[in-house]
N, C-alpha and C positions, 0 to 999 in steps of 0.2 A: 504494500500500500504506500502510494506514494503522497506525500504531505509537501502541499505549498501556502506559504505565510504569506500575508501581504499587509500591509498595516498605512495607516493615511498621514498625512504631515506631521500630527502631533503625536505620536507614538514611535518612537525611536526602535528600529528592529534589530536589535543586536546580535551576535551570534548565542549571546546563553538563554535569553527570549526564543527565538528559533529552534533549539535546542529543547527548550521549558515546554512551550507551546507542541512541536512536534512528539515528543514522550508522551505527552499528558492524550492528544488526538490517535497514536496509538493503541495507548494504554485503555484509554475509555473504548475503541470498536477492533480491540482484538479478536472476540468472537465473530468479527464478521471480516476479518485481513481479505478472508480469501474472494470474496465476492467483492469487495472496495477495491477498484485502481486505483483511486484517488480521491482525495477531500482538499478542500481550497477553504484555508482559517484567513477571511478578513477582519481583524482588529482597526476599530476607529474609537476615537474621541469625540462624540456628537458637539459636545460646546466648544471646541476646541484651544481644550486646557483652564478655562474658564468653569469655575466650580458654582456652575448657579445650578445645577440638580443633581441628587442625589446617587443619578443611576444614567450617565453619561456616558459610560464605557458603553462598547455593544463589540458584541463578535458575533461572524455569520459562520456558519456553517455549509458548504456546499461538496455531497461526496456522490462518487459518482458508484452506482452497483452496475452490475454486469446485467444486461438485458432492461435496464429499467432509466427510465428518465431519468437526471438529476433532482435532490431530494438537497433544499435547503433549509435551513432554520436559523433565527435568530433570536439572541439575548439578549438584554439590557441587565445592569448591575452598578454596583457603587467601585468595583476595581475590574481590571482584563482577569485577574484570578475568576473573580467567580463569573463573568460573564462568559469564560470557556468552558467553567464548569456546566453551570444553565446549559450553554448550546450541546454540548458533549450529551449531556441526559438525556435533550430533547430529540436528537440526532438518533441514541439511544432505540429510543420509544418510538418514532416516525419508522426505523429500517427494518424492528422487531414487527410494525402493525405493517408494514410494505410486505414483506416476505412473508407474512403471515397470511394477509390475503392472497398472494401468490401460491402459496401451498393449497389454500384452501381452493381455487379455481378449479 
């Protein structure tokens, strides 16, 4: 499975981010390595660095499975920690009910 990062002006992508971000997008859809080519983690700062709301961070989520459209989801949160967390779960639970109606057809 291949992981691509990409993060917007105000979010600095450094190689231990990259690294952080990448393990963590592993780690959460290991069960599904084999059918995932790919997921694309967009990190942005909605305020851009400007702390007027609570849950400004968002990370998107978009992975791609084998035979099936692309399947994106997105988070909001108060840091990139937990809005990849958020996306990760939801990421989760969208490829568990995708392959699940799949099986069931």
């Amino acid at each position: 499975m291949q992981v691509q990062i990409h993060t917007d002006h105000h979010i600095e992508g450094t190689e231990a981010m990259n690294q952080w971000v990448s393990s963590s997008v592993k780690e959460a859809l290991a069960r599904f390595s084999g059918q995932i080519s790919r997921v694309e983690v967009h990190l942005s700062d909605e305020n851009g660095g400007k702390k007027t709301s609570p849950e400004n961070k968002q990370c998107m989520l978009e992975a791609r499975l084998q035979g099936h459209p692309p399947l994106v989801v997105k988070h909001h949160a108060a840091n990139l920690n937990q809005a990849l967390d958020g996306a990760a779960d939801k990421l989760v639970r969208l490829i568990d009910n995708t392959l699940g109606r799949t099986a069931r057809v």
